[in-house]
C-alpha positions as CSV (number, residue, x, y, z in Angstrom):
1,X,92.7,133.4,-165.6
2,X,89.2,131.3,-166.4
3,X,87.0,131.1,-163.7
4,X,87.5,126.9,-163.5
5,X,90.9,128.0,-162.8
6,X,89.5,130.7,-160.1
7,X,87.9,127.7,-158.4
8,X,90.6,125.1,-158.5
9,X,92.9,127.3,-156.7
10,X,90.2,128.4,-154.1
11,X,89.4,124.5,-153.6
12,X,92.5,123.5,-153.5
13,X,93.7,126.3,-151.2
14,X,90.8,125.3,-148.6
15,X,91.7,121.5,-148.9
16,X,95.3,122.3,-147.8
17,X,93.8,124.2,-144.4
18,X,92.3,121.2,-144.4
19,X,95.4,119.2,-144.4
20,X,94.2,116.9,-146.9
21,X,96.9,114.4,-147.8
22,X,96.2,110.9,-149.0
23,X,94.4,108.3,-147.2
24,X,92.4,111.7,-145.6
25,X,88.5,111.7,-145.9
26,X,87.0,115.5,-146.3
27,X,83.8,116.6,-145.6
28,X,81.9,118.6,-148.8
29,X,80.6,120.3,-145.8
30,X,83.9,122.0,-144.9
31,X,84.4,123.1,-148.8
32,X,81.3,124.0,-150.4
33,X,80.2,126.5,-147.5
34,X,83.3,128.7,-147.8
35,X,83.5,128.2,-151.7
36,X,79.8,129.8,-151.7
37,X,80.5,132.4,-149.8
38,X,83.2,133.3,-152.0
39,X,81.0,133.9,-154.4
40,X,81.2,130.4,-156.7
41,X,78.2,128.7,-157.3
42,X,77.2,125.1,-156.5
43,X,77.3,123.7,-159.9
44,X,80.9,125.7,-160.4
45,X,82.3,124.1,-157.5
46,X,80.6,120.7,-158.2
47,X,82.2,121.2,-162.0
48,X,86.0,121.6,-160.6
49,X,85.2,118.6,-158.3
50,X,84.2,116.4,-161.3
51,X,87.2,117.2,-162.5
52,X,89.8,116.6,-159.6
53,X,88.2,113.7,-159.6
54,X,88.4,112.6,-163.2
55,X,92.1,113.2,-162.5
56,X,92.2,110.9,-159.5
57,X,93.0,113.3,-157.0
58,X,90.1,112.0,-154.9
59,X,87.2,109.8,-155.4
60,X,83.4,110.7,-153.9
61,X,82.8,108.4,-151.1
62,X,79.5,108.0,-148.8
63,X,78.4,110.7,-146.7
64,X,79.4,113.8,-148.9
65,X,82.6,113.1,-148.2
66,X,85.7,113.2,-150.4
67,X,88.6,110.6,-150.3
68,X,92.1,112.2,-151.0
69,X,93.9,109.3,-153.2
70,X,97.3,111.1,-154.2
71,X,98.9,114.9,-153.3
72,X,97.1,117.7,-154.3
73,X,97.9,120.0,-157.5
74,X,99.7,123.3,-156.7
């Protein structure tokens, strides 16, 4: 498995004990924290994010926040 991969499934596992369904807003501040202390680094995390939301899972919205637009990947 590529380490993108690694990440996606990490983010997308904490965005689920998040409960993040569409129509949610999620802070950056309740992913990136835990991401970095599983050892992924910023730009990593930022790189799978930039990607989620190239594929419309979410959109970046004011605050560091993250607006969930459609059900997550599994």
């Amino acid at each position: 498995m590529s380490r993108f991969n690694e990440i996606e499934i990490a983010l997308v596992e904490r965005l689920n004990a998040l409960k993040a369904e569409p129509g949610k807003i999620i802070n950056l501040t309740d992913l990136s924290p835990r991401l970095n202390a599983l050892g992924y680094a910023k730009d990593e995390v930022l790189a799978v994010l930039l990607a989620l939301e190239q594929d419309g899972i979410f959109v970046f919205a004011p605050g560091n926040r993250l607006r969930i637009l459609k059900a997550l990947p599994e």
